[in-house]
C-alpha positions in Angstrom: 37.9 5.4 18.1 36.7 2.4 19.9 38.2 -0.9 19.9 35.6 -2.5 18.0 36.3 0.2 15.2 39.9 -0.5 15.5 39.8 -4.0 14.6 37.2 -3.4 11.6 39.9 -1.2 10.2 42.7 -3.5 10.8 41.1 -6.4 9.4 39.8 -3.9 6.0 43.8 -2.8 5.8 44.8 -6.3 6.5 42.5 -7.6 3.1 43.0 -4.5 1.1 46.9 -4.2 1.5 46.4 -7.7 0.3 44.9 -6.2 -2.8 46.9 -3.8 -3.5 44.8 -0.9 -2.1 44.9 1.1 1.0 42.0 0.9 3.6 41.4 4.9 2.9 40.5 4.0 -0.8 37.7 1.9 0.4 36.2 2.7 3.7 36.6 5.4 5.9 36.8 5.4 10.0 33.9 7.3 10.1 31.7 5.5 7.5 32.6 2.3 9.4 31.6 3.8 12.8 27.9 5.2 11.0 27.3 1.2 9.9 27.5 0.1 13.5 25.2 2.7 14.8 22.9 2.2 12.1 20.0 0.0 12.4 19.1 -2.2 9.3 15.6 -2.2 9.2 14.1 -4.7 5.9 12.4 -2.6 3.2 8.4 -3.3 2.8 7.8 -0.9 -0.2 8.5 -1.6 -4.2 9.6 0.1 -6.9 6.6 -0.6 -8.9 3.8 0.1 -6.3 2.8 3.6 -4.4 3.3 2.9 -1.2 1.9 4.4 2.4 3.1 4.6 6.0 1.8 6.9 8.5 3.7 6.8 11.9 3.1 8.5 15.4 6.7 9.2 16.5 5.9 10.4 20.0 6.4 14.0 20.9 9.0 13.9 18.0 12.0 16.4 19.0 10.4 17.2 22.7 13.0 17.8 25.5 10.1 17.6 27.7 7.7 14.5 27.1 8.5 11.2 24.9 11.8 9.6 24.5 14.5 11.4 26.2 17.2 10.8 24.2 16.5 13.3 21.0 19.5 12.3 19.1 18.4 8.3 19.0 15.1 9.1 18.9 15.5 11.1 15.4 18.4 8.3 14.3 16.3 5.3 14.8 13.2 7.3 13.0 15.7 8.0 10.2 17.1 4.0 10.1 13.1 3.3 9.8 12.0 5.5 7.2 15.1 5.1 4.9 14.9 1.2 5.7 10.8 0.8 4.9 11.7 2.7 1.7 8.3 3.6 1.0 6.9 6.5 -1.1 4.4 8.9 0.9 4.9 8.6 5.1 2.2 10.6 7.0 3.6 11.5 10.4 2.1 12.6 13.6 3.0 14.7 17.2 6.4 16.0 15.6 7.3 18.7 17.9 10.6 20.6 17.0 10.9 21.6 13.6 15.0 21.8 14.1 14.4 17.7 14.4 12.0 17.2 11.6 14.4 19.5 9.2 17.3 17.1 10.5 15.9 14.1 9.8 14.6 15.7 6.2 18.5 16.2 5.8 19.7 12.7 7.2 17.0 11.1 4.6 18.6 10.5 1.1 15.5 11.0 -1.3 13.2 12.6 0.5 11.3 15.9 0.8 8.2 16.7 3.0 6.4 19.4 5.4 5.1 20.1 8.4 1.2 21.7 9.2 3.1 24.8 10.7 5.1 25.4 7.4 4.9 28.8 6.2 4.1 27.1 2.7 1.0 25.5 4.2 -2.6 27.8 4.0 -4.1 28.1 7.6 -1.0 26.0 9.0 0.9 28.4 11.2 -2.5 29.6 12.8 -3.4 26.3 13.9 0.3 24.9 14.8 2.0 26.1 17.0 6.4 25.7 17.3 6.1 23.7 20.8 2.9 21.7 20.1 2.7 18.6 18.4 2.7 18.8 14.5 1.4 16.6 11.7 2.9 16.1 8.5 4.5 14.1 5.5 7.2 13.1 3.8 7.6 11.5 0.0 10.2 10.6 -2.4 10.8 13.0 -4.7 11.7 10.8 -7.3 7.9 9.7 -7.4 5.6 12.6 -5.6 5.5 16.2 -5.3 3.2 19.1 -3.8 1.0 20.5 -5.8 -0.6 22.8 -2.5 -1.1 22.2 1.0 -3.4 23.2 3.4 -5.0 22.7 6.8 -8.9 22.3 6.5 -11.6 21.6 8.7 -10.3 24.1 10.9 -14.1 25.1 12.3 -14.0 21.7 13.8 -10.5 22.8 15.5 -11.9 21.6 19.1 -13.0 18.0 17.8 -9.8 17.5 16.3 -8.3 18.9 19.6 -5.9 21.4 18.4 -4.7 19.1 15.3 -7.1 20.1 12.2 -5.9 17.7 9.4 -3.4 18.3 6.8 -4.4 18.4 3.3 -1.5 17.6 0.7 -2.5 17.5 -3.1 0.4 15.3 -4.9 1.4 14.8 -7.8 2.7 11.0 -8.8 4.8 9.6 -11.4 5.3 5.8 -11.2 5.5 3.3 -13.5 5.5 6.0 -16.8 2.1 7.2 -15.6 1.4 10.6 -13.8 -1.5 11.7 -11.9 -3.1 13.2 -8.7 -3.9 11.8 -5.3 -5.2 13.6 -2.0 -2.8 12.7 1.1 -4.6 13.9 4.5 -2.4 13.1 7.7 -5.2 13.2 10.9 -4.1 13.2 14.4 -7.7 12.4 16.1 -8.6 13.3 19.9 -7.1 10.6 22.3 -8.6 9.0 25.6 -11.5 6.8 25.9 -13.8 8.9 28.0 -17.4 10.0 26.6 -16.7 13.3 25.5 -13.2 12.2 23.9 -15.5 9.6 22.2 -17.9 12.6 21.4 -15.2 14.6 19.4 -14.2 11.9 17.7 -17.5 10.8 16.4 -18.0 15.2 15.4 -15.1 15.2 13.9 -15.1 12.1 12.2 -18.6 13.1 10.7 -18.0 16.3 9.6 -14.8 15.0 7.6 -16.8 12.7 5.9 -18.9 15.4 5.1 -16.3 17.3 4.0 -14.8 14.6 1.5 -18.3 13.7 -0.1 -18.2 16.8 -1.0 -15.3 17.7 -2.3 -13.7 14.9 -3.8 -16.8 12.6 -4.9 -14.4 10.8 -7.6 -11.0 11.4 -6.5 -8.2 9.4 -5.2 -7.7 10.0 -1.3 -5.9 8.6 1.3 -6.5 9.8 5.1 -3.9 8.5 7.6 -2.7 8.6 10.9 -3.6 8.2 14.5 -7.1 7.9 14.5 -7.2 7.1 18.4 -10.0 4.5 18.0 -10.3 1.4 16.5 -12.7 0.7 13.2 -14.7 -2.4 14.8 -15.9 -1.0 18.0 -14.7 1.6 19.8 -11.9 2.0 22.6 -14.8 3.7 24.7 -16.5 1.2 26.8 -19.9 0.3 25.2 -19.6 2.6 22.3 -20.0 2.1 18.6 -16.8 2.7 16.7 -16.8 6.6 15.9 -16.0 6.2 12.3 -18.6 3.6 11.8 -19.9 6.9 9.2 -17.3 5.5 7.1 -17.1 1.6 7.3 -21.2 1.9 6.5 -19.9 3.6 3.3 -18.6 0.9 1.8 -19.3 1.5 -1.5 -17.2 4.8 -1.1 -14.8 4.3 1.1 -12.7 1.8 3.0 -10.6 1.2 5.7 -7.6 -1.5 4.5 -6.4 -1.6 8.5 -9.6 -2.9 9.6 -7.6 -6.1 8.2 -5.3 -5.3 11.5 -9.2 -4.7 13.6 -10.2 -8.0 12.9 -7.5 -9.7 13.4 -7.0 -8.3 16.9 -3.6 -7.0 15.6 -2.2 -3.9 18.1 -1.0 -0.7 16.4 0.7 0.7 19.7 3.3 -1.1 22.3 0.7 -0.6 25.2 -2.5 -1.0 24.0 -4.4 -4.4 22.0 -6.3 -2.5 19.6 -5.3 -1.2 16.6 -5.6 2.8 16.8 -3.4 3.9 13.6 -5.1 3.0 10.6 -5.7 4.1 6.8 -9.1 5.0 4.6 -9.1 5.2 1.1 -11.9 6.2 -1.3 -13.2 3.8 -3.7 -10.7 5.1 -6.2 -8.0 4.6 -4.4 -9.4 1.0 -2.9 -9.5 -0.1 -6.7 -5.9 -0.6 -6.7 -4.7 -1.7 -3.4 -2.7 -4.5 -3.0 -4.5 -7.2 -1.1 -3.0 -8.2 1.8 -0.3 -5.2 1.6 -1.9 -3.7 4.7 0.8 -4.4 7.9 1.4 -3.0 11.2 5.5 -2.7 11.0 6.8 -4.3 14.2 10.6 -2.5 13.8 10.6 -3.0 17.6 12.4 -6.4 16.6 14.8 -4.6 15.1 15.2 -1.5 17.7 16.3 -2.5 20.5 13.9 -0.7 23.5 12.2 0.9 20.9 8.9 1.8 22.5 11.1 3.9 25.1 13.8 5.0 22.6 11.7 5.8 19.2 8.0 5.3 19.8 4.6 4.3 21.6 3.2 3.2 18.3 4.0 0.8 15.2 4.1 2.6 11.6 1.2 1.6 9.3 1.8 0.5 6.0 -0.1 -0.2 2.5 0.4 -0.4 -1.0 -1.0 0.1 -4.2 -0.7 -0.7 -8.1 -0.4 2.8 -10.4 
């Protein structure tokens, strides 16, 4: 036990002997020595609205590339997740599945996949164990999974590797239950010409794809996008989702909010990368201004070389 633990518990015997109880009764050693590790991160979702996040947590579980210590890496994503107490997270480049199920475990409240998931059509032919994975997590006490699949998988190369993942939910919230489309994307990065190519391919042929198939439903697509929504990260180019913002009578981006106002979604980089597009029937009920990029680097201490090269994204909507 350290000395700092010591004390706590003499000073807890000290005021419960004082009470008539024993410091057993109230707190134990081990329980006192999890609150010191923890990190307190300040909640940004409500009880009464649906609310998003989607987070890149950097070769997530990889002894190899990222973070290098594993054990703080999943800790701090834990304090994050629990802390931000949102509803539906959309995560990106988990690698180890052993990590992912350990942090499912260390997360009171919450279930969720990955793409690779045996339970998820087309997922384990398109994931690999060792490559990086998408997927999501919800509270079960508001969402669960009516199917999952990963689609667009034709387009596998201009998504490099990472076709998204579908997720059709079910929400209760508020007394009232109904559907909503979660996709988790994890676009082709760089900022060369042909990365910008792929992009722009993939990013038309999903628009295709939801025009198509979900003309009047709610959707949300989230995740690292890899290019900003004004203009693009590739010098001289046109944003490669500009498909989209032209669409605005179907679809909108809430983190061009973060675009505009020249608000980074990464530690390294000044544009804003990680962002969220909603159809126009999900867009009827966001909550203006909800829309943040979570800086919990003031509140994790080295945290783009402990936990992560990017911020999480977050939004919220009335149900």
């Amino acid at each position: 036990m350290s000395s700092r633990s010591r004390l706590s518990l003499l000073l807890l015997a000290s005021l419960t002997a004082a009470c008539g109880g024993s410091p057993e009764e109230h707190t134990s050693d081990s329980e006192l020595a999890t609150r010191e590790d923890a990190v307190t991160i300040p909640a940004r979702g409500t009880a009464t609205t649906l609310d998003f996040g989607n987070w890149n947590v950097e070769w997530f579980g990889s002894t190899s590339n990222g973070p290098t210590n594993e054990s703080l890496q999943l800790t701090n994503a834990r304090d994050v997740i629990q802390g931000a107490d949102l509803d539906i997270w959309g995560l990106e480049e988990v690698v180890s599945t052993t990590s992912f199920s350990n942090l499912k475990s260390q997360l009171t409240g919450y279930a969720g996949l990955l793409a690779s998931d045996s339970t998820v059509t087309n997922g384990s032919s398109y994931y690999s164990s060792s490559e990086q994975k998408v997927g999501i997590l919800y509270k079960t006490s508001v969402a669960s999974v009516l199917s999952a699949r990963v689609i667009l998988t034709s387009y596998d190369t201009d998504f490099a590797g990472r076709p998204p993942l579908e997720v059709k939910m079910r929400v209760n919230l508020n007394g009232r239950t109904g559907d909503i489309v979660v996709i988790v994307l994890h676009a082709k990065a760089y900022d060369d010409t042909t990365s910008w190519q792929r992009r722009y391919n993939a990013s038309q042929a999903l628009k295709s794809y939801l025009d198509s198939t979900y003309p009047t439903t709610k959707v949300i697509v989230f995740g690292d996008w890899n290019d900003d929504v004004d203009t693009s990260i590739t010098s001289g180019k046109a944003s490669p989702y500009q498909n989209f913002v032209s669409d605005s009578a179907d679809y909108t981006f809430p983190t061009k909010a973060l675009s505009d106002a020249k608000i980074a979604t990464t530690a390294s980089y000044p544009d804003a990368i990680d962002h969220q597009l909603v159809t126009n029937e999900l867009k009827a009920t966001y909550v203006s201004g909800s829309v943040q990029a979570y800086r919990v680097d003031s509140y994790i201490s080295n945290y783009s070389n402990t936990t992560s090269d990017h911020f999480p994204v977050l939004s919220r909507y009335t149900w």
